[in-house]
C-alpha positions as a Markdown table, in Angstrom:
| # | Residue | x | y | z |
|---|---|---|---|---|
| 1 | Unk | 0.0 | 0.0 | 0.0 |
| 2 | Unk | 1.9 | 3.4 | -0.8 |
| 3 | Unk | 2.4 | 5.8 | 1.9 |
| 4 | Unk | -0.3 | 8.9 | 1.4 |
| 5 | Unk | -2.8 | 5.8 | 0.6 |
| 6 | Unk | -2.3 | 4.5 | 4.3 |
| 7 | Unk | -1.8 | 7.8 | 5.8 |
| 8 | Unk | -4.9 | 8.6 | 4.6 |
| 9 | Unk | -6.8 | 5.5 | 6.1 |
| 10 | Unk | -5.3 | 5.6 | 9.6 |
| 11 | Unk | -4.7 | 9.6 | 9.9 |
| 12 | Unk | -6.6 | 11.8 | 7.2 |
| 13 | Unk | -10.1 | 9.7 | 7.4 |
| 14 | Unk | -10.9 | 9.4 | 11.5 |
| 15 | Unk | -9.2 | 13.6 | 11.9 |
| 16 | Unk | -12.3 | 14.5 | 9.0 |
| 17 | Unk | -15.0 | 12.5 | 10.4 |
| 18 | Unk | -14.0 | 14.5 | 13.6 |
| 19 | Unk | -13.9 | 17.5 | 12.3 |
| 20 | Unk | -17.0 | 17.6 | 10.1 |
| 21 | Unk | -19.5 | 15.3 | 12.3 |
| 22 | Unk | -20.1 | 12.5 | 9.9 |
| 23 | Unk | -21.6 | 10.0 | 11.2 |
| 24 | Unk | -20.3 | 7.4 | 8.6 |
| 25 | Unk | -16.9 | 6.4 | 7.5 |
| 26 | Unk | -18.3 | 6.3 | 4.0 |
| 27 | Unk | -19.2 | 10.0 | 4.1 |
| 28 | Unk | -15.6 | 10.7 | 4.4 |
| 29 | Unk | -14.4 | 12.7 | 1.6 |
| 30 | Unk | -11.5 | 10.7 | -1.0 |
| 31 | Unk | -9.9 | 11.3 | -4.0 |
| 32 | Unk | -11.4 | 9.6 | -6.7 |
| 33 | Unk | -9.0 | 10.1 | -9.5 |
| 34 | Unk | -6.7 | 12.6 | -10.9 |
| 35 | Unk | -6.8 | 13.4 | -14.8 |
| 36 | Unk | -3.8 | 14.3 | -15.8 |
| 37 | Unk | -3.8 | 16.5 | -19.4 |
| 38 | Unk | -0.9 | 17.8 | -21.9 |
| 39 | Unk | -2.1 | 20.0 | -24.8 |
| 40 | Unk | -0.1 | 19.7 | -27.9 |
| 41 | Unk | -1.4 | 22.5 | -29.8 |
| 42 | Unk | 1.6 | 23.8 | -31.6 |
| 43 | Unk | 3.2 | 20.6 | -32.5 |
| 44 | Unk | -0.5 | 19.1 | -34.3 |
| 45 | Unk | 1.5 | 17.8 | -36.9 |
| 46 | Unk | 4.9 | 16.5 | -35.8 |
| 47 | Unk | 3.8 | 12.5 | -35.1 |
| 48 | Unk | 7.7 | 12.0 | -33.5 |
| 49 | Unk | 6.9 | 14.8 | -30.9 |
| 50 | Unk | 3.9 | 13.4 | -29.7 |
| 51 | Unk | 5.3 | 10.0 | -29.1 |
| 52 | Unk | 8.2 | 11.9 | -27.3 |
| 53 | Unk | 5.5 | 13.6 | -24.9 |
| 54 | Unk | 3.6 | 10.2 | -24.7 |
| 55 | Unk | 6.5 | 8.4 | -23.5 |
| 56 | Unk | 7.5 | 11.7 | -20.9 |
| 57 | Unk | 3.9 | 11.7 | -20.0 |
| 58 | Unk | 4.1 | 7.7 | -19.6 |
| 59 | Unk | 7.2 | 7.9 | -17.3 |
| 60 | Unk | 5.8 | 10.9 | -15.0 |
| 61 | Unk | 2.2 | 9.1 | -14.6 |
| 62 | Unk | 3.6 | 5.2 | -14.7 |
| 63 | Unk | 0.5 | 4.8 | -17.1 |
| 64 | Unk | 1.0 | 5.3 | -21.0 |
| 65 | Unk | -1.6 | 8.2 | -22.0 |
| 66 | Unk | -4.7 | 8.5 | -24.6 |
| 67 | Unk | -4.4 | 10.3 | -27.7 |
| 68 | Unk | -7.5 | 12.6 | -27.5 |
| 69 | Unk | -8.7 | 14.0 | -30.7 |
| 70 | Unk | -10.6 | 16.9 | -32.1 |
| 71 | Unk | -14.3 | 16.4 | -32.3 |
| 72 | Unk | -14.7 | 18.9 | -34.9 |
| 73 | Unk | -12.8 | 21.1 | -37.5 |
| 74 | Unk | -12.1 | 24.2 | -36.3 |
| 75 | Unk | -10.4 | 26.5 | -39.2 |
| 76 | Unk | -9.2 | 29.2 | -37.1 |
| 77 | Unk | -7.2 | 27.3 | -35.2 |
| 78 | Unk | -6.1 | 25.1 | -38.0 |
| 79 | Unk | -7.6 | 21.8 | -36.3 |
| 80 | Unk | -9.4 | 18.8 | -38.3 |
| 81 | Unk | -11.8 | 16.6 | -37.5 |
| 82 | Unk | -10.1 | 13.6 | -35.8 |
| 83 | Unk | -6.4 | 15.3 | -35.1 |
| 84 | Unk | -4.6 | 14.6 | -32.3 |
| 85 | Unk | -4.6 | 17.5 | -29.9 |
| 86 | Unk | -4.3 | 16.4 | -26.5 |
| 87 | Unk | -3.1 | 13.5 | -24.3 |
| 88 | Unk | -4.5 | 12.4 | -21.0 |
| 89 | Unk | -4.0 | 10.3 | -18.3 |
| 90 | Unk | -7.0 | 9.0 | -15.6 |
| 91 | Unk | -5.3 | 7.9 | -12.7 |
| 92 | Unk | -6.8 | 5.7 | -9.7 |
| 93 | Unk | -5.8 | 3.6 | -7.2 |
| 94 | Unk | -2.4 | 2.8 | -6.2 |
| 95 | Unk | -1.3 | 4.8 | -9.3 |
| 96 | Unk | -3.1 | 7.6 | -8.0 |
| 97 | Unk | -1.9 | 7.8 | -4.3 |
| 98 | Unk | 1.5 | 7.1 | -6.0 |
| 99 | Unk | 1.6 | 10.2 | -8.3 |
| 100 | Unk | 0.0 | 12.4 | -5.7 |
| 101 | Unk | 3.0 | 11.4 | -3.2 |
| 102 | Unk | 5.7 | 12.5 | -5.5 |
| 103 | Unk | 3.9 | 15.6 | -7.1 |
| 104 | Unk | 3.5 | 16.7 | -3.2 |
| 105 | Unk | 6.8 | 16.1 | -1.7 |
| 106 | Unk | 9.6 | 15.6 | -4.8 |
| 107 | Unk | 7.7 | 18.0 | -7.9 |
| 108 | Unk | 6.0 | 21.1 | -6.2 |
| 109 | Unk | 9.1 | 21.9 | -4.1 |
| 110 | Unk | 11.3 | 21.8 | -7.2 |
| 111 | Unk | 9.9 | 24.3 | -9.1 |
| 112 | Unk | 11.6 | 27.5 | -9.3 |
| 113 | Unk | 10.8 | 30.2 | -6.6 |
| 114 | Unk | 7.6 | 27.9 | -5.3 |
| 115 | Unk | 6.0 | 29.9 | -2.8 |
| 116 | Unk | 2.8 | 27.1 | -2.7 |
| 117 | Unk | -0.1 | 26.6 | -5.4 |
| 118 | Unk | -3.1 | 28.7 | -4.7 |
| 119 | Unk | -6.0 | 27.3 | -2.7 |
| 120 | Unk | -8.3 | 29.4 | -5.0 |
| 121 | Unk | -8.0 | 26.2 | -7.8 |
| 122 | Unk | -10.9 | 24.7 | -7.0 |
| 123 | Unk | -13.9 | 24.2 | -9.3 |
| 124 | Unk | -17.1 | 24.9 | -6.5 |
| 125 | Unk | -17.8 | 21.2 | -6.8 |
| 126 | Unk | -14.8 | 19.9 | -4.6 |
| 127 | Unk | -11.9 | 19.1 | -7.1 |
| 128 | Unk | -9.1 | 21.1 | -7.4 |
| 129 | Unk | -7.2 | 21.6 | -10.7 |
| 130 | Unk | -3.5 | 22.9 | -11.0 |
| 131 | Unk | -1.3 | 23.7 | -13.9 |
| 132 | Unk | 2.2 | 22.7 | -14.1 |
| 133 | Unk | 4.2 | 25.0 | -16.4 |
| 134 | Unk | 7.7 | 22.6 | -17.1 |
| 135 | Unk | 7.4 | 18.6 | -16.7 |
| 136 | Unk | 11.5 | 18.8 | -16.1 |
| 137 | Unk | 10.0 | 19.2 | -12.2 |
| 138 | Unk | 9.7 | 15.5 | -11.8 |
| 139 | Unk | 12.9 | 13.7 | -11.4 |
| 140 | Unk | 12.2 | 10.7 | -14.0 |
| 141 | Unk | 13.0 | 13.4 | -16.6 |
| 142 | Unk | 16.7 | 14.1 | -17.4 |
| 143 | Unk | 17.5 | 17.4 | -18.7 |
| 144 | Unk | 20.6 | 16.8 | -20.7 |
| 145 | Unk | 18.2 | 14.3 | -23.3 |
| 146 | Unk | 15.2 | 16.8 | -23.8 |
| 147 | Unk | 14.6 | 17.7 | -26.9 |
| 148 | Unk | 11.3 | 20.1 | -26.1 |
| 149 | Unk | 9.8 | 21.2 | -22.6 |
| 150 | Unk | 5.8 | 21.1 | -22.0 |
| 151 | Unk | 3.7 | 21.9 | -19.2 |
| 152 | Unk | 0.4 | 19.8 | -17.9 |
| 153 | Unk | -2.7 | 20.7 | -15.8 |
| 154 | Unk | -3.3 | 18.4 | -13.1 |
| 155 | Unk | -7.0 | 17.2 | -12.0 |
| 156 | Unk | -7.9 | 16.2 | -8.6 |
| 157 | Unk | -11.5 | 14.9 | -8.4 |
| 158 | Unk | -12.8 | 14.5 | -5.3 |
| 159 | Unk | -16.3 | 13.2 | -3.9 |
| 160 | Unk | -16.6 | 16.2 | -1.3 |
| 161 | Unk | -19.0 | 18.1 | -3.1 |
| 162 | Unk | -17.9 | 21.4 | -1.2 |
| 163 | Unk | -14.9 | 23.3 | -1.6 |
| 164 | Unk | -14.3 | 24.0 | 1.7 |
| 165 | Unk | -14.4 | 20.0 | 2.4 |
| 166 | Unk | -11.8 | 18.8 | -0.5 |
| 167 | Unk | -9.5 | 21.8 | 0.7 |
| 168 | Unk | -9.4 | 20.2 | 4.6 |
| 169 | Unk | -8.6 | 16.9 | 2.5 |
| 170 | Unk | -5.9 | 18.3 | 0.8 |
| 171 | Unk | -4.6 | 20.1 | 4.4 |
| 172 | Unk | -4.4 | 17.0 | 5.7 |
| 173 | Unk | -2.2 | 15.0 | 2.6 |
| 174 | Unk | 0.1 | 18.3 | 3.0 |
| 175 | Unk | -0.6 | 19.8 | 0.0 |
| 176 | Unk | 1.4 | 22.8 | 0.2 |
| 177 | Unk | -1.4 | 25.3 | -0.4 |
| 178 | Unk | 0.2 | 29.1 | 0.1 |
| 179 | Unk | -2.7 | 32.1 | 2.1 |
């Protein structure tokens, strides 16, 4: 079981059923998955750069990513029906608490001149959404064999429902949220 995972079973869960009153361990708030989400608009057409991002994507995640496509042609931004213009990664599970871990204690603090990410990220619904300017944050990518440099949004979907709930979630894994 990875660390934040049993943290979060033996810590995290009884402190918010305290705090909050619930009368259930299965009202509990819990991350339910994060999405994590690379944009390659620029590059549409270069098929080698994609795959390089893929396998950068795969690395950071453990998970290899979908290809998302365009749904529709949109001329102005000289996108076609069926082009490649994202890639995406669900994460749950082990995975999950895994890639949570390291973006918390190894990736956040390694960006430059981190102060903490802003608690004002969530959605009003209970998840929380962050962008991540460089990927060269997380240590499985070497600097020395990068041939381009991208930067991801990371989902967290939550089942809190409140914002004020999922941020006390967070609080509790250490997120390092900056007020």
């Amino acid at each position: 079981m990875e660390r934040l995972q049993e943290q979060f079973n033996k810590q995290i869960a009884p402190a918010l059923k305290a705090k909050f009153g619930f009368k259930n361990v299965m009202q509990v708030p819990h991350i339910q998955k994060i999405v994590v989400n690379v944009g390659v608009g620029k590059i549409l057409k270069d098929a080698k750069t994609i795959d390089a991002i893929a396998e950068d994507v795969a690395k950071i995640t453990g998970q290899a990513p979908v290809r998302t496509k365009a749904r529709k042609s949109i001329a102005g931004f000289k996108v076609r029906e069926n082009q490649i213009v994202g890639l995406m990664c669900t994460l749950r599970g082990y995975r999950m608490y895994s890639f949570l871990d390291k973006l918390i204690s190894v990736a956040l603090p390694r960006v430059r001149d981190f102060q903490g990410v802003s608690p004002k990220g969530f959605d009003g619904r209970g998840n929380y959404h962050l962008g991540i300017k460089e990927h060269l944050v997380f240590p499985e990518i070497s600097a020395s064999a990068l041939e381009h440099i991208f930067g991801f949004e990371v989902s967290i979907v939550t089942n809190a429902g409140k914002d004020e709930i999922a941020l006390e979630l967070l609080k509790q894994m250490k997120f390092p949220f900056k007020f």
